[in-house]
N, C-alpha and C positions, 0 to 999 in steps of 0.2 A: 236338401228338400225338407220342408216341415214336415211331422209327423204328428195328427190330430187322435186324441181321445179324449173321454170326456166320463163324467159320472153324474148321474140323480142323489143327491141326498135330501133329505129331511131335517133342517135344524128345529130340536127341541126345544121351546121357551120352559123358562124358570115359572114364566106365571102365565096362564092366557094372557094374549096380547089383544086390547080392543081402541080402538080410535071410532072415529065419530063414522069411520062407512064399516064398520062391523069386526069380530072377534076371531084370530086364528091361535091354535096351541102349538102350532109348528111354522115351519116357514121354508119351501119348497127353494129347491137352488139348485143349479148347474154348476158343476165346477171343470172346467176345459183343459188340457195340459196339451201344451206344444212340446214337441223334442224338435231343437233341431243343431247338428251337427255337433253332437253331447252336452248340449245344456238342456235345462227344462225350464220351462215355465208354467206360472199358473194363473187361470182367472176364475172371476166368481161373477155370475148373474141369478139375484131371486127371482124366483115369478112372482108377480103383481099384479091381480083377479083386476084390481083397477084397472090398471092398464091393458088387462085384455091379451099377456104373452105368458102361456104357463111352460116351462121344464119341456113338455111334450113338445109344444111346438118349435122350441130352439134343437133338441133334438134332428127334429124333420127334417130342420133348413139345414143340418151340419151334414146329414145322410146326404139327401139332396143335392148339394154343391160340395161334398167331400174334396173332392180330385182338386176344386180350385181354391181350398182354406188352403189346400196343402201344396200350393204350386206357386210357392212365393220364395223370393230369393229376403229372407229378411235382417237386411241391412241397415234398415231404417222404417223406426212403429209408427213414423208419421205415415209414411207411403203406405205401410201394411193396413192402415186405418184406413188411408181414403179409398183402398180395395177391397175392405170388408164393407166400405158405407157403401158401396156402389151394387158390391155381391147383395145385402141384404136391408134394401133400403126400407123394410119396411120392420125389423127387427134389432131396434138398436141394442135388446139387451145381450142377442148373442154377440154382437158388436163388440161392446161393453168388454165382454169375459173376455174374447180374442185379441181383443186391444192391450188389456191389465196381463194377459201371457206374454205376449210381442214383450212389455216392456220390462218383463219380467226378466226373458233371454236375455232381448241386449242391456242390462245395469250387471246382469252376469258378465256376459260376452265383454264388458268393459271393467268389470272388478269393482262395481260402483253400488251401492243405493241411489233409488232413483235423485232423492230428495240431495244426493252429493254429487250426481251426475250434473243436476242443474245449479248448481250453485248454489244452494239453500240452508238456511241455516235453522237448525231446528230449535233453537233456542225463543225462537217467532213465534212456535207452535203454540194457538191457542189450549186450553182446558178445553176438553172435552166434557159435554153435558151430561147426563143419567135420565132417560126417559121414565116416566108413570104414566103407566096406560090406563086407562077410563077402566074403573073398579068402583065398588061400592066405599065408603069413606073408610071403612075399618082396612080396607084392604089398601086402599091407597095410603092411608099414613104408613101403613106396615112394611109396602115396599120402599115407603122411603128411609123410616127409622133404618131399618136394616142394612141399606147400603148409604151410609153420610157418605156427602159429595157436596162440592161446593156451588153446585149447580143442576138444578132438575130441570127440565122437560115435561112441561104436564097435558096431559092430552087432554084435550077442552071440545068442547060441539052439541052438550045436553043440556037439559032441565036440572041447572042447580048447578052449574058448574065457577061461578063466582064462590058462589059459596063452600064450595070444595076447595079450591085454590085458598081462601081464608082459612079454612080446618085444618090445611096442611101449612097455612105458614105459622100457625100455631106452636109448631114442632122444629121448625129451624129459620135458622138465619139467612139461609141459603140462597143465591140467587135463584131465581123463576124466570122462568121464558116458557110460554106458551102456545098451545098448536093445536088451531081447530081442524086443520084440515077441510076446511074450505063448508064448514058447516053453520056459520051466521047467516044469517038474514044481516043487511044494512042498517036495519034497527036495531038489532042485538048488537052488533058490533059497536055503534056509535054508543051504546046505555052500560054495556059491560068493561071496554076499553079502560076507562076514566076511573071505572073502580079495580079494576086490575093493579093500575099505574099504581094506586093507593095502598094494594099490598104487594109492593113493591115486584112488580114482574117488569123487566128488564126490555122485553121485546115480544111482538105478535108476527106469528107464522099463519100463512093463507087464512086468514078471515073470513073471507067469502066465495066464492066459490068459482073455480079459474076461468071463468069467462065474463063473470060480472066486471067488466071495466070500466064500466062508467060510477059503479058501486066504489071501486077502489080508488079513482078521480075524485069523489067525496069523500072518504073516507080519510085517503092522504091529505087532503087539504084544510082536513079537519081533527090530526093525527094528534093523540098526545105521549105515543109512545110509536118508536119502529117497528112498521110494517114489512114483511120478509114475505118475498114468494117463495110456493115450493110446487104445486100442483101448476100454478101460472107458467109456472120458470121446468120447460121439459129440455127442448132444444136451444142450439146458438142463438136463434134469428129471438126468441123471447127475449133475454138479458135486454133489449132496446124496446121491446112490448114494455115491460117492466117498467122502464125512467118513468117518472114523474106520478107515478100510481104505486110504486111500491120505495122504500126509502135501501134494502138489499134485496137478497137472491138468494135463495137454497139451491146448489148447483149438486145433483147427482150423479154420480159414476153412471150407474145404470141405464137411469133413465137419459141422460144425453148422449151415450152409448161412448164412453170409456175417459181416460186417462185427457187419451189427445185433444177431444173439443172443449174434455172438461181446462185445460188451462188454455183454449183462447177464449172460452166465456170470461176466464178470469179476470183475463188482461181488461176484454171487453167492459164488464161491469167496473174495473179500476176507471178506464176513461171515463165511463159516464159519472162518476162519484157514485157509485153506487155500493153500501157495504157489502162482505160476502161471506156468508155461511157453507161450509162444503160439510153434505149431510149423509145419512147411511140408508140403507133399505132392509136392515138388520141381517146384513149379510155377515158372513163366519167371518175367521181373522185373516182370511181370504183377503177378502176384497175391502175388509177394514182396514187392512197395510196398504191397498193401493190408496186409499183415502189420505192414510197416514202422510204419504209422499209429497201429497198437496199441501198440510196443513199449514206449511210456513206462510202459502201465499194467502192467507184466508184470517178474515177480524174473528168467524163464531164457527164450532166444530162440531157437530155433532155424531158421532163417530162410536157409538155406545153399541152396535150389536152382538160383540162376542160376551157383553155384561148382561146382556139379558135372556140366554140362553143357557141351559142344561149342560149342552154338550158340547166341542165344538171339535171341528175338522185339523185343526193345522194349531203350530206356534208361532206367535207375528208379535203385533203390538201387542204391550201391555198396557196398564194404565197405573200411575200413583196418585192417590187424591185426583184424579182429574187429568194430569199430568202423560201425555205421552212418551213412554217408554221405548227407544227405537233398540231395535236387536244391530249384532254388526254384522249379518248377513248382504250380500248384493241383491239387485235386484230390488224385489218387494221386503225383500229381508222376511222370507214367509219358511218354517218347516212344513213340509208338507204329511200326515200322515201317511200308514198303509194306504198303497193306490192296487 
């Protein structure tokens, strides 16, 4: 029989963290542990004000239906999945955590990492990006001087933010990829895209804003650089929202509530040609390891949140130059701290 507990933490960020719907210095998280019949496992879900599920309320629902997290024979994370999607249909992120434990057990229970359980080679694994959050200029060069990467992430959605992304490419060679987080207008999008491309930014993350579909129908048709959902792109049934209005997909653990859906979106966006980014919600190295396990299957990775915190819970991935570092642990290949 499964044995459920769980903890609240607080991840520290290094810098306030701000994107285009507002600024947090911490970042609230669930972390879950299953025991069952002497292995353990673990999961991570953050809470996201966006999305309207904080810590408390995954709590509630774990109180709430205890007796039935814990009253699975688990043989197999897919089955365990589609009885936690069914137990909590309306909270995938505690989904999410309870899924990344399940799979956490059985790569134990089989002497495996996930990523060698499926046959994966991790030599596939893309580089991993370096986010810069929305800061005044002086601030934003400084986060980036400080940590060289061959790749940033720069949070975009303000007044002057072209002109930002020029300031800082002043200072490296580095690839750009950019993330409004769904805060242009159709105008903006179409006037600032074309100058981007010109200092050399590689791809656009949600442009506008995940409902405008008919904005993104013009948009793509008019694309001069890849267009990537991430707000558009929550659940399986979007990856086919997505064809022909977006050219990939930011697929998250959390948000499509874990491991298991996140690789049949994968397969899914493969049919449609669609590219695929698998992204972080700046969870610990928790739930960055479960991310890790994906990474072979994926073209863009963004996977930076145990880099842009203070502190962090556990030892998993690491990173060189960009580089995913896998530990030879099973499982998630996760140590977990004092529990």
């Amino acid at each position: 029989m499964i044995k459920i507990s769980y903890k609240k933490i607080n991840l520290p960020f290094k810098y306030p963290f701000t994107i285009s719907k507002g600024t947090k210095t911490q970042q609230p998280s669930l972390i879950v542990r299953l025991d069952y019949f002497g292995q353990t496992g673990y999961g991570e879900a953050p809470a996201i004000n966006y999305y309207d599920i904080t810590v408390e309320k995954m709590i509630a629902d774990i109180e709430e239906k205890k007796v039935f997290i814990e009253k699975f024979s688990l043989s197999d994370p897919e089955r365990y999945w589609h009885y936690l999607h069914h137990l909590f249909p309306k909270n995938p992120f505690l989904v999410c955590a309870l899924d990344m434990a399940a799979w956490d057990i059985y790569g134990k229970m089989k002497r495996q990492q996930l990523h060698q359980l499926w046959g994966l080679d991790t030599a596939n694994s893309p580089i991993t990006d370096y986010t810069i959050g929305i800061d005044n200029q002086e601030m934003m060069v400084k986060k980036m001087t400080e940590k060289p990467w061959p790749i940033y992430k720069i949070k975009v959605g303000f007044d002057g933010d072209v002109e930002m992304v020029a300031a800082l490419r002043k200072h490296t060679a580095a690839a750009f990829r950019v993330d409004a987080n769904a805060a242009w207008s159709i105008t903006e999008a179409m006037h600032k895209i074309p100058l981007l491309k010109e200092l050399g930014v590689e791809l656009i993350e949600q442009p506008l804003a995940k409902d405008d579909w008919d904005g993104m129908k013009t948009l793509f048709a008019n694309a001069v650089l890849p267009l990537f959902a991430d707000e558009a792109c929550v659940k399986e049934e979007d990856v086919l929202m997505c064809y022909n209005h977006f050219h990939g997909v930011n697929i998250k653990l959390t948000k499509c509530s874990g491991i298991t859906p996140a690789k049949r979106m994968i397969d899914k966006a493969r049919q449609l040609g669609l590219k695929i980014m698998i992204g972080c919600m700046n969870e610990s190295s928790v739930g960055t390891a479960a991310i890790a396990q994906l990474a072979p299957l994926v073209d863009y990775v963004d996977m930076d949140g145990p880099l842009l915190l203070s502190e962090d819970i556990a030892k998993g991935v690491v990173f060189k130059e960009g580089k995913i570092i896998y530990t030879n642990g099973y499982g998630l290949g996760v140590e977990m701290g004092e529990w």
